[in-house]
C-alpha positions as CSV (number, residue, x, y, z in Angstrom):
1,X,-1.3,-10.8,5.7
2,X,-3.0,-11.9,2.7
3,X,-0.6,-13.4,0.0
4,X,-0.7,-12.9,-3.6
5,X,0.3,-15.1,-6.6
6,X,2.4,-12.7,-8.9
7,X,3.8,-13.1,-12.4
8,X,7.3,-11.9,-13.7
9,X,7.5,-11.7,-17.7
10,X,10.5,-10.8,-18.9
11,X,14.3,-11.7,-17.3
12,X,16.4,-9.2,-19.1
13,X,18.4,-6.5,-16.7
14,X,15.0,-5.0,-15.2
15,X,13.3,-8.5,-14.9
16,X,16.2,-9.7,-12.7
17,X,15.9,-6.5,-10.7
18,X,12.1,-6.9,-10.1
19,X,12.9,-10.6,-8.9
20,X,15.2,-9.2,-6.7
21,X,13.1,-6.5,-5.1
22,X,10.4,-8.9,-4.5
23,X,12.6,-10.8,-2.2
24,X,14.0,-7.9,-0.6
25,X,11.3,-5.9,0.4
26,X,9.3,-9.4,1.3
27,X,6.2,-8.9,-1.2
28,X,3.4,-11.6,0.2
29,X,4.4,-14.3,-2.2
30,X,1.6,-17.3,-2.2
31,X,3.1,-18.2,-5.3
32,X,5.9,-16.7,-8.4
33,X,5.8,-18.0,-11.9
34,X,8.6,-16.2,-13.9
35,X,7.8,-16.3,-17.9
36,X,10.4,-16.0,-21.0
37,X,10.5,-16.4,-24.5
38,X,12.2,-19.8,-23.6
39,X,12.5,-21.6,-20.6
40,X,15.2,-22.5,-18.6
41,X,16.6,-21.7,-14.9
42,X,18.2,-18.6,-14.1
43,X,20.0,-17.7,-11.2
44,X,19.9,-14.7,-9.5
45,X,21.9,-14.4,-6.1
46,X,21.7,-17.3,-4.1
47,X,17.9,-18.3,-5.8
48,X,17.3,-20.2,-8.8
49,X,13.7,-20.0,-10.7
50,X,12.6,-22.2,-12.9
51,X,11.5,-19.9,-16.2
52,X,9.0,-20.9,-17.7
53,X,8.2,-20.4,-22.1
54,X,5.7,-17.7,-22.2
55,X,2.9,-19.1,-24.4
56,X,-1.1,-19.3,-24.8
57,X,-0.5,-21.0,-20.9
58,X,-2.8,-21.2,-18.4
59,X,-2.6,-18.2,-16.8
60,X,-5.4,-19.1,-13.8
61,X,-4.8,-17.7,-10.6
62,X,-2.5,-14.8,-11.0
63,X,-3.1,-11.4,-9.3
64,X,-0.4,-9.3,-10.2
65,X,1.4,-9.5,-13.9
66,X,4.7,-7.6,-13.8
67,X,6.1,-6.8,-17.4
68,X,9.5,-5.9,-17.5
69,X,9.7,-4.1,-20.5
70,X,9.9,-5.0,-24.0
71,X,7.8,-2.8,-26.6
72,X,6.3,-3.0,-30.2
73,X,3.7,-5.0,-31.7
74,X,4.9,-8.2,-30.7
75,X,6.4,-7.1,-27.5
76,X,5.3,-9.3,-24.6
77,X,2.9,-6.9,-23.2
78,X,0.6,-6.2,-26.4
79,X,0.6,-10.4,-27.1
80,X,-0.2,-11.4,-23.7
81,X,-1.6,-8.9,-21.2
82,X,-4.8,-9.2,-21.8
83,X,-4.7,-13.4,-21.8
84,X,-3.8,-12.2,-18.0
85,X,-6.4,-9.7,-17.7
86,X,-9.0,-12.3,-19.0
87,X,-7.7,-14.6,-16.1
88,X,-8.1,-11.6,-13.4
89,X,-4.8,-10.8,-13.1
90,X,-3.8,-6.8,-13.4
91,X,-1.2,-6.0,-15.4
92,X,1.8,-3.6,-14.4
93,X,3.8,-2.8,-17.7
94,X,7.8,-1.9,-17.8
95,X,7.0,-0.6,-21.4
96,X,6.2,2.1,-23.3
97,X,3.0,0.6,-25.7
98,X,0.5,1.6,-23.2
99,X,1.8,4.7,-21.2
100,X,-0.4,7.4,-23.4
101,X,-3.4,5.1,-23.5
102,X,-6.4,7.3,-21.8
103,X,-7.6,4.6,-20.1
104,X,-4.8,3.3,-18.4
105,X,-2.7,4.9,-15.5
106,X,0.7,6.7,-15.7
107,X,1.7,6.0,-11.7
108,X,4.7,7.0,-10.2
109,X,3.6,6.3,-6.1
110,X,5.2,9.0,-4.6
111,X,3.0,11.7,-6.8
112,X,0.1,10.2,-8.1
113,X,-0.8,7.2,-6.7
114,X,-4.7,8.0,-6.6
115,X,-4.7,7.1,-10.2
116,X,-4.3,3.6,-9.9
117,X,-7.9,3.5,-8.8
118,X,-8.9,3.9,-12.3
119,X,-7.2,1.1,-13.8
120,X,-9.0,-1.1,-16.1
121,X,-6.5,-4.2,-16.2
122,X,-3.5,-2.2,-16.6
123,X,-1.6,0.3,-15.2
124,X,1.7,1.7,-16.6
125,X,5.3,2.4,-15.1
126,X,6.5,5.7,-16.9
127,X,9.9,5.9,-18.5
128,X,12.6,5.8,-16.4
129,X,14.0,9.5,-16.9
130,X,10.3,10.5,-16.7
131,X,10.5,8.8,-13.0
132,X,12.7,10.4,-11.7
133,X,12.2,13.9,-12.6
134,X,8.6,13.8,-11.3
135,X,9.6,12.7,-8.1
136,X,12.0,15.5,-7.6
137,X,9.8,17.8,-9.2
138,X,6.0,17.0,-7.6
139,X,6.5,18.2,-4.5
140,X,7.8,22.1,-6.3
141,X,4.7,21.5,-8.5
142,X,2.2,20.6,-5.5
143,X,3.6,24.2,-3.7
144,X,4.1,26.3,-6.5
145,X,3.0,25.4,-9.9
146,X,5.6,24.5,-12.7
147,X,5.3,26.9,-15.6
148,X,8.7,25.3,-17.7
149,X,10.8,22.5,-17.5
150,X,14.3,22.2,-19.3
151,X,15.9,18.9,-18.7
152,X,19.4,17.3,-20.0
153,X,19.6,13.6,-19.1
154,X,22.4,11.7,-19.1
155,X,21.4,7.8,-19.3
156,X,23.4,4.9,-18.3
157,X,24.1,2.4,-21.2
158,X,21.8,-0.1,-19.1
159,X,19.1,1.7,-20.2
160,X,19.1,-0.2,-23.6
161,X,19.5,-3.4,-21.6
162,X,21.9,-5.9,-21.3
163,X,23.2,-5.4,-24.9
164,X,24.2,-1.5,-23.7
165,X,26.4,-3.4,-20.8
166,X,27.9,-5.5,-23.4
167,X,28.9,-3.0,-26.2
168,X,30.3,-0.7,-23.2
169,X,32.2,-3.4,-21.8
170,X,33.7,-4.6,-24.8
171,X,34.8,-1.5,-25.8
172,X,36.5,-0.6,-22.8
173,X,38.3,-4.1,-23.1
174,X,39.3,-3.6,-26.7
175,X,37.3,-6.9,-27.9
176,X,34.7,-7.4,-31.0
177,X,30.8,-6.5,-30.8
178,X,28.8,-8.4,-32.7
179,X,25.6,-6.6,-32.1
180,X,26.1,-3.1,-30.9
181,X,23.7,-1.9,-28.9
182,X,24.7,1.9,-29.6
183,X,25.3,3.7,-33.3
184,X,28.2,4.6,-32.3
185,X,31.1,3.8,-30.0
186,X,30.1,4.6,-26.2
187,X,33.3,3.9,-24.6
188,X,35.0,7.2,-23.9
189,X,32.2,8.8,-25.5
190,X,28.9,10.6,-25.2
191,X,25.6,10.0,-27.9
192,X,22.7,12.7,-27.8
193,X,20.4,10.4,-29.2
194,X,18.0,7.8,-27.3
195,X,15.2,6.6,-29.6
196,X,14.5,7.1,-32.9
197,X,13.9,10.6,-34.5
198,X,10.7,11.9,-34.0
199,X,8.5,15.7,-34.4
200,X,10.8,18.6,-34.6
201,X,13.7,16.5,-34.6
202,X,13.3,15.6,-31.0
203,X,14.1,11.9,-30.3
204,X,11.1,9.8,-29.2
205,X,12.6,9.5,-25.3
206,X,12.7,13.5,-25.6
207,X,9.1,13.1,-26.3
208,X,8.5,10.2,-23.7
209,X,9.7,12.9,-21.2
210,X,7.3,15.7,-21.9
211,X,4.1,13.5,-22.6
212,X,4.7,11.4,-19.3
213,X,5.4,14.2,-17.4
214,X,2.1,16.3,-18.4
215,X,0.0,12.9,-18.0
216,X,1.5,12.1,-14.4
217,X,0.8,15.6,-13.0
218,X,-2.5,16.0,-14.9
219,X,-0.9,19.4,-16.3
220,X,-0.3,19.8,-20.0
221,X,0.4,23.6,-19.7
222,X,3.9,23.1,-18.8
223,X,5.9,23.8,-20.7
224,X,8.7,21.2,-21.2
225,X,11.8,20.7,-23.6
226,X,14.1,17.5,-23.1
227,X,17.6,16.6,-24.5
228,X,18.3,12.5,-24.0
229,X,21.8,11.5,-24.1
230,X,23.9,8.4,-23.4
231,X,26.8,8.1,-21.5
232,X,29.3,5.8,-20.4
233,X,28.0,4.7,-17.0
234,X,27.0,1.4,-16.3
235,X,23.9,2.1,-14.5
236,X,23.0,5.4,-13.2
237,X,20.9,8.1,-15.2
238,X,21.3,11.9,-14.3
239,X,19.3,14.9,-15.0
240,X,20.4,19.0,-15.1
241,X,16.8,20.2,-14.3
242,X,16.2,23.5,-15.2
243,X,12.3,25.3,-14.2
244,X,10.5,27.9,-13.7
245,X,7.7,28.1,-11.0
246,X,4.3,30.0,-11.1
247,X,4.6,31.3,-7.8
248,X,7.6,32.7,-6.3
249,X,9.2,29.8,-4.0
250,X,12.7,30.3,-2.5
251,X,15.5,27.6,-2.0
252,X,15.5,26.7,1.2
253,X,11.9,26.2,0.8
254,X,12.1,24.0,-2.1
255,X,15.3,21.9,0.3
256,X,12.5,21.6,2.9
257,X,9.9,20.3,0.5
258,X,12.1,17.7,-1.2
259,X,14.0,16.7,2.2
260,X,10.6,16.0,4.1
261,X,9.0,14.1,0.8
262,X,8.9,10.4,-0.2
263,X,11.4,8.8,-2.0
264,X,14.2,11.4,-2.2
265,X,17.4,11.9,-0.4
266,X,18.8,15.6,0.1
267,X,22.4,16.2,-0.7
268,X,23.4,18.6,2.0
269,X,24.8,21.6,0.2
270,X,28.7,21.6,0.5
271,X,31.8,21.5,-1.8
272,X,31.7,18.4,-4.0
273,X,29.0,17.4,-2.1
274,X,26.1,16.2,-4.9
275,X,24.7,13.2,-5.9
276,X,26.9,10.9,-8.2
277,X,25.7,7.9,-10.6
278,X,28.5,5.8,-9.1
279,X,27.6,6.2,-6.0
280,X,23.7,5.1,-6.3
281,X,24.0,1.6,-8.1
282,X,22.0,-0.4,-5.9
283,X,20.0,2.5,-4.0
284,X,16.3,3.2,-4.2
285,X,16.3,6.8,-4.0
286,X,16.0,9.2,-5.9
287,X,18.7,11.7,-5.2
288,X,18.4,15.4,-5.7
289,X,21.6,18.0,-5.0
290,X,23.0,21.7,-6.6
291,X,19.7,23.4,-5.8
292,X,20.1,27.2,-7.0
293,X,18.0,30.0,-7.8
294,X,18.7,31.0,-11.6
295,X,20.5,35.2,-10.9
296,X,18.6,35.9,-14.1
297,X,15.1,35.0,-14.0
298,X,12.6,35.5,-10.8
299,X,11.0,32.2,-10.4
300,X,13.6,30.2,-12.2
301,X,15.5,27.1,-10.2
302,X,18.1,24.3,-11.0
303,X,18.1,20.5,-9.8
304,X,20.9,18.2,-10.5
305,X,18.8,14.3,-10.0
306,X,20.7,11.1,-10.1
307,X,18.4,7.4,-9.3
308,X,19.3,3.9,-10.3
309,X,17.7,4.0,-13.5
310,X,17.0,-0.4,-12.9
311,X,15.7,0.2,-9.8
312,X,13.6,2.8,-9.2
313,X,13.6,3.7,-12.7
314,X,12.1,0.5,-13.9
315,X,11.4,-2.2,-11.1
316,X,11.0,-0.6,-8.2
317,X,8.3,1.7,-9.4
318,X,6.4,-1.1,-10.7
319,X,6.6,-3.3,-7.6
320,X,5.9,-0.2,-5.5
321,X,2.4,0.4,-7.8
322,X,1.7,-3.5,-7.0
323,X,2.0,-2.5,-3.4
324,X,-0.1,0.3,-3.4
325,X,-2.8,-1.6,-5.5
326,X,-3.3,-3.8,-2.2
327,X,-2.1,-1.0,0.7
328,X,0.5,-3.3,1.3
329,X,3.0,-0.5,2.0
């Protein structure tokens, strides 16, 4: 098998989790350079890597760029991906600067992989609640159309990093924060705010939600409404998925249809018997349970959708579009 030499920026909570799905699913290394605002060497398991200070380097012979994640006009994405593209490298970004960009892909593998072919340098990973949801949802949208999507998430504090472990650890052991990750206390609490305020007073991960979704199914006539909030869960983000279908599709269809597709694991209907953020940490999958029609409207169904928001929701999904760039899976 042909071996590639692949680039890691970033070593915050998703950059570690990247490095560790590498290993794990044995990606064809020829060669890893991992790249930081400083260097150093960081351990993660039983490896060390040497970290190098992310620069104007030489950045000859790379073939894969991973980004794991920060955003704005001097995150590392917008100052350096194109010094990789300009090498040959492709570039798969963990951020949000370059999701909506027309020319670059929105891929989650397990729906729309066939966009990747259009990439021009750089393809994007979607949001991490925007993952999930299409995953659970693209198989019901491939059958029978998705008219409306109503969608409460409920978002681990790693979600904001390692700073959202921090303040939620502190707090729960009655110490100081010096730099709280959260506006308000998290411990014992819940905060329906992710992002910054944005049109109609929907918060910008709201909008993250229905933009992503409509770019990743290539359908901007659903019709989509998101409430983002933050809980006190380590890592773990769950969704109440409300939708309505264009064509009439019944519940044990939808159970067959999830159960036989990619990436998802069925909770078998029974009695406390649904997917639960402390029970995923670590897992791949993206979890899907509570399936019910809605008594009151014809085509209307519920989801409940629980995926390691680190994994899957972030590096995962980016190592798994750097394995269907080269077929590798």
């Amino acid at each position: 098998m042909k071996k590639y030499n692949v680039a890691v920026v970033g070593v915050g909570v998703v950059g570690i989790e990247i490095l560790k799905i590498l290993k794990e699913r044995n990606f064809p290394l020829e060669n890893l350079r991992v790249f930081a605002r400083s260097s150093r060497k960081i351990e993660v398991g039983a490896d060390s890597y040497n970290v190098e200070a992310i620069g104007d380097e030489n950045f000859d012979n790379i073939d894969i760029a991973l980004f794991a994640g920060t955003e704005g006009e001097k995150g590392a994405s917008v100052l350096y991906a194109q010094k990789f593209i300009a090498k040959g490298a492709v570039v798969i970004d963990n951020g949000a600067d370059f999701r909506l960009k027309n020319d670059v892909p929105l891929v989650v593998p397990e729906v729309n992989s066939a966009d990747i072919k259009n990439h021009q340098g750089i393809i994007a990973n979607p949001n991490c609640s925007t993952i999930q949801m299409v995953v659970a949802l693209g198989p019901i949208h491939k059958a029978a159309g998705l008219k409306r999507i109503v969608v409460s998430s409920y978002q681990a504090v790693s979600g904001a990093g390692r700073s959202g472990i921090t303040q939620l650890d502190s707090e729960i052991q009655g110490k100081d924060i010096k730099d709280a990750a959260f506006s308000h206390r998290i411990a014992g609490n819940v905060i329906p705010q992710i992002g910054d305020y944005a049109d109609s007073d929907y918060t910008s991960e709201e909008w993250k939600m229905v933009d992503e979704t409509h770019k990743i199914l290539h359908d901007k006539d659903i019709k989509i409404s998101a409430t983002c909030v933050r809980v006190p869960v380590k890592t773990g983000h769950s969704e109440a998925i409300y939708l309505e279908t264009n064509e009439n599709i019944t519940v044990s269809k939808v159970k067959e249809l999830l159960d036989e597709a990619a990436g998802i694991e069925l909770s078998v209907p029974a009695e406390k018997n649904y997917p639960l953020a402390i029970d995923i940490e670590g897992k791949d999958a993206v979890y899907v349970g509570r399936i019910r029609k809605d008594p009151f409207v014809e085509n209307g169904l519920w989801l409940w959708v629980v995926t390691d928001n680190l994994r899957k929701g972030a590096a995962l999904n980016a190592v798994q579009i750097a394995e269907s760039l080269f077929n590798l899976k």
